[in-house]
C-alpha positions as CSV (number, residue, x, y, z in Angstrom):
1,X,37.3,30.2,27.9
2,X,38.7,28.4,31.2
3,X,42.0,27.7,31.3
4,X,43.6,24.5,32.4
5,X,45.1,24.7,36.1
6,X,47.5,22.2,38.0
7,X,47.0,21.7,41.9
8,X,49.7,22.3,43.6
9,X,50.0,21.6,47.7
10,X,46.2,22.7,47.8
11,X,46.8,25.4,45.1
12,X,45.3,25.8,42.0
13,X,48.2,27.0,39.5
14,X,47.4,28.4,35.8
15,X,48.4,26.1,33.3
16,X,48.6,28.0,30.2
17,X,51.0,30.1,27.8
18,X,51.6,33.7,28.1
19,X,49.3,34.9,25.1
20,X,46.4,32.7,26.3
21,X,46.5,34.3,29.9
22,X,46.9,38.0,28.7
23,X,43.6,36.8,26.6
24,X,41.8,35.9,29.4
25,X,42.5,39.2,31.1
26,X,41.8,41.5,28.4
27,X,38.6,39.7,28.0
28,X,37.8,39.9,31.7
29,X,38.7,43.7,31.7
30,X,36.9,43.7,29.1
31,X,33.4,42.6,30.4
32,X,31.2,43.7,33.3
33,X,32.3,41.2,35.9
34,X,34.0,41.3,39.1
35,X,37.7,42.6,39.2
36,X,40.5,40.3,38.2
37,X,43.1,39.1,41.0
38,X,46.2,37.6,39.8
39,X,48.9,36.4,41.6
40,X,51.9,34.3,41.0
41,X,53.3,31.1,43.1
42,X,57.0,29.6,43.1
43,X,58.1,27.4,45.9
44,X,58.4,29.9,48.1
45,X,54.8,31.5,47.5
46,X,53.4,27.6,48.3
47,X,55.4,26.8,51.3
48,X,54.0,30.1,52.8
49,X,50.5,29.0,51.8
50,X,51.1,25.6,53.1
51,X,51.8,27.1,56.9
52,X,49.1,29.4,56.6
53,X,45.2,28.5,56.0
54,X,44.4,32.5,55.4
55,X,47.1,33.3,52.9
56,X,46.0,29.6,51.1
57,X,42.5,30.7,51.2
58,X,43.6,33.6,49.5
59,X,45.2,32.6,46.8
60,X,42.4,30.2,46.0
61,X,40.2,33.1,46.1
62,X,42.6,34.8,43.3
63,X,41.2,34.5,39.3
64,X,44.5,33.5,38.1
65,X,47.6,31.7,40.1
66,X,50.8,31.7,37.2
67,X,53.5,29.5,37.3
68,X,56.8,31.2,38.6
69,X,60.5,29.0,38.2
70,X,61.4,25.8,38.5
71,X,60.1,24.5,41.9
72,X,56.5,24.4,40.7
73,X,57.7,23.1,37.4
74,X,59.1,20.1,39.2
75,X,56.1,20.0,41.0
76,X,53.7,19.6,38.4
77,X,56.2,17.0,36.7
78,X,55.8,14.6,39.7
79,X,52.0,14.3,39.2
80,X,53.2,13.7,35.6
81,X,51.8,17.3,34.5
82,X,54.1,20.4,32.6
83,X,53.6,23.9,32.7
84,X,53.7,24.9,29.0
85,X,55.4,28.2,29.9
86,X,57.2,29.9,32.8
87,X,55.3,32.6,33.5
88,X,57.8,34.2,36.4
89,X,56.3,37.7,37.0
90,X,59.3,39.8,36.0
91,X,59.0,38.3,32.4
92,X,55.4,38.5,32.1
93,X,54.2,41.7,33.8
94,X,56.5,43.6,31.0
95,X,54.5,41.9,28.2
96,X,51.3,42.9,30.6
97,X,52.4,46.6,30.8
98,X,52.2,46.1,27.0
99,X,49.1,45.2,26.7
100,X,47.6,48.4,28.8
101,X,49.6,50.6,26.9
102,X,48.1,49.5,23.3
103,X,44.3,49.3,25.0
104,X,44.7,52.7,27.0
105,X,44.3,50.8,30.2
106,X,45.7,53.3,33.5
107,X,48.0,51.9,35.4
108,X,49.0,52.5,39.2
109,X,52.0,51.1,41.3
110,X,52.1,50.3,44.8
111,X,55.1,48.9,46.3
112,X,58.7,49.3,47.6
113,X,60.6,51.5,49.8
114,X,60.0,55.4,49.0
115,X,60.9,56.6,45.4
116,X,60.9,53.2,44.3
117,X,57.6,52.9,42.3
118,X,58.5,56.6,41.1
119,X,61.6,55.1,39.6
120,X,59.6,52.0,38.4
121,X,57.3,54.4,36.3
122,X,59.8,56.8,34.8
123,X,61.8,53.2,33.6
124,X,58.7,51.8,32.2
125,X,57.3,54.9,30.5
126,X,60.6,54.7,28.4
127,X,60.6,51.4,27.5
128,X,57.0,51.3,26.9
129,X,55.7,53.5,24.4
130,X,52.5,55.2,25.5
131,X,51.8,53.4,28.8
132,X,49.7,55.2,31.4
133,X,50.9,55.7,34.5
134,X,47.9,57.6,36.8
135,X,49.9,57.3,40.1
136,X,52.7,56.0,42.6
137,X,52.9,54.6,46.0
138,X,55.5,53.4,48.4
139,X,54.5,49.6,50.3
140,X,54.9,51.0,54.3
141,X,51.2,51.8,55.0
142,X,50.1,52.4,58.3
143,X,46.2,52.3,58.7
144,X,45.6,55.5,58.3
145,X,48.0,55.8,54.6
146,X,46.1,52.8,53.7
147,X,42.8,54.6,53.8
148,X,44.7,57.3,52.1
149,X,46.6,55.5,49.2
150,X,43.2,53.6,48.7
151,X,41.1,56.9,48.1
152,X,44.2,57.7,45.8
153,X,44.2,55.3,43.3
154,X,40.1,55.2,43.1
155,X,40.6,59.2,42.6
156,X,43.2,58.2,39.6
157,X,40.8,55.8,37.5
158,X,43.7,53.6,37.8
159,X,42.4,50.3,35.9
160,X,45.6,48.5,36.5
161,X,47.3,47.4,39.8
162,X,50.8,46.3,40.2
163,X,51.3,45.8,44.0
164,X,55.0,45.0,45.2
165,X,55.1,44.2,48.7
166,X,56.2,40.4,49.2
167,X,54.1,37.2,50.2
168,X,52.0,37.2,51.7
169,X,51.4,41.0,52.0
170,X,50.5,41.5,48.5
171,X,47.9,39.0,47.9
172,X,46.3,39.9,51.5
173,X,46.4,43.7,50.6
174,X,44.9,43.1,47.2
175,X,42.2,40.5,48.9
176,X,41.3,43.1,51.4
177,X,41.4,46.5,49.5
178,X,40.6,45.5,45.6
179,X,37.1,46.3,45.6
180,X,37.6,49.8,47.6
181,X,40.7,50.8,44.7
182,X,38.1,50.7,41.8
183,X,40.8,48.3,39.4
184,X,39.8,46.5,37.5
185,X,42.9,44.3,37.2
186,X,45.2,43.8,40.6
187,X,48.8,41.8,40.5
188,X,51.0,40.9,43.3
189,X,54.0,41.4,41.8
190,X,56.9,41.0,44.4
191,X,60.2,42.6,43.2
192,X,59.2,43.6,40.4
193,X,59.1,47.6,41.1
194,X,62.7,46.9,42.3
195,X,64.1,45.2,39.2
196,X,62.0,47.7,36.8
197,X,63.6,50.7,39.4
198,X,67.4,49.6,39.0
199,X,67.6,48.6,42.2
200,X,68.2,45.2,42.1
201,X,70.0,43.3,38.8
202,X,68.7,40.7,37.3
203,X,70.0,37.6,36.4
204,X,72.2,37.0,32.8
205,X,69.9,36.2,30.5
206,X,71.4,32.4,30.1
207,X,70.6,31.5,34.0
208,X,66.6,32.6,33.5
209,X,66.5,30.8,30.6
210,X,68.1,27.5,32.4
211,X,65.3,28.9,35.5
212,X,68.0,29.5,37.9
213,X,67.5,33.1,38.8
214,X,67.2,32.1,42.1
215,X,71.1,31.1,42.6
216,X,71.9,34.4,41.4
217,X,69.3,36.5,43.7
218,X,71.0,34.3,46.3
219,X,74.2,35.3,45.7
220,X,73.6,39.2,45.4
221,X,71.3,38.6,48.7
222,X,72.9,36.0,51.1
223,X,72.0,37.1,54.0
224,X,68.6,37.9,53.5
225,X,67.7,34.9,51.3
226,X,69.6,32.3,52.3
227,X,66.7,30.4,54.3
228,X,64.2,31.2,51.3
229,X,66.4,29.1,49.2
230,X,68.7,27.0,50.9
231,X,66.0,25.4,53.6
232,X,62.6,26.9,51.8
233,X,63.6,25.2,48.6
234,X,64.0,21.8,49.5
235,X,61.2,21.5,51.8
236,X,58.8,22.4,49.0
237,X,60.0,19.7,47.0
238,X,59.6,17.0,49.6
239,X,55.8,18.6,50.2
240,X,55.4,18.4,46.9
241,X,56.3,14.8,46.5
242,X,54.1,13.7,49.3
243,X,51.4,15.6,47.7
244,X,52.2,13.8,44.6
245,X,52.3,10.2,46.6
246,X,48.7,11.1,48.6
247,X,47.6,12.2,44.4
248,X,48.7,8.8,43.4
249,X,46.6,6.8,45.8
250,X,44.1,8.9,46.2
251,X,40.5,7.0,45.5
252,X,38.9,7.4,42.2
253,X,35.7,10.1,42.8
């Protein structure tokens, strides 16, 4: 089954709920096909993409691109589209983690500064009955750790992913190393390892659901965010709506 995508500033975005994508994976781990790459775009994700041709051509090379907070939910509504379900990673990859755990599926994390993923792991194996995790990894590889840390998780059988180290370094790790790892499933999955760690709070549960995490990330992180948000934000929205515009009168094919 393909699932229905929205282009976004050259980018093609999943549109689809959380049960039908964790569908499509498990039937793609489940078959003798290529490994799966999944990423996840918010405005910041796209506005990277949109200044760079080799991180764009990356994430059009990726299986499945999910829909993450309200900037690419605007988005979409300007070329009169809706995302059916925010998929923001820190939501999703729990329900994910799930899903290995009931079909046996190894897991592996890369990402973060040092004891990071460790903490990640020991937090997830508690809240996740009988999930698999075959190895850890910090996200500061030199060339030669790379080479190491690859060997490592193809020596673990890890058939799941999870790799934490920001856009674009995620998506261009997983791009370049996926088929040397032996996964069969591979997720960029920003700060992820970081919330699942302790390390950083998340939001109350009333600003996600109004899709306003960002505010509060912004307001624990000022003065490392502060661009991201307060410049990075509105800029995707007005490339956004001249996508949208050149969409409008673009010529029938």
């Amino acid at each position: 089954m393909t699932l229905d995508s929205v282009d976004l500033l050259d980018v093609r975005i999943t549109s689809a709920t959380a049960p039908d994508v964790l569908a499509q994976i498990e039937r793609r781990m489940g078959a003798a096909a290529d490994p799966l790459f999944v990423a996840f775009a918010n405005a910041q994700t796209l506005n990277l993409a949109s200044a760079d041709a080799d991180y764009r051509a990356v994430l059009k090379r990726a299986d499945l691109v999910l829909n993450d907070g309200i900037g690419v939910a605007l988005a979409a509504r300007m070329l009169n589209r809706r995302f059916p379900e925010n998929l923001n990673g820190t939501d999703f990859l729990p329900r994910l983690l799930e899903l290995a755990a009931e079909r046996g599926w190894s897991v592996f994390l890369l990402g973060g500064e040092a004891g990071t993923a460790r903490a990640a792991s020991d937090n997830l194996s508690r809240r996740i009955p009988n999930l698999r995790v075959v190895g850890v990894d910090h996200g500061y590889l030199t060339p030669a750790s790379n080479r190491n840390v690859v060997g490592r998780i193809r020596a673990s059988g890890a058939q799941v992913l999870l790799v934490g180290m920001g856009n674009p370094a995620q998506e261009l790790w997983i791009a370049s190393n996926l088929d040397a790892t032996g996964a069969r499933l591979a997720v960029g999955v920003g700060a992820f390892l970081d919330f699942a760690a302790g390390r950083v709070a998340r939001a109350p549960a009333w600003l996600r659901r109004a899709r306003m995490e960002w505010i509060w990330r912004l307001m624990i992180e000022p003065r490392r965010l502060w661009r991201r948000y307060l410049v990075g934000n509105p800029l995707f929205l007005f490339r956004s709506a001249r996508h949208a515009r050149r969409a409008k009168y673009r010529p029938a094919a």
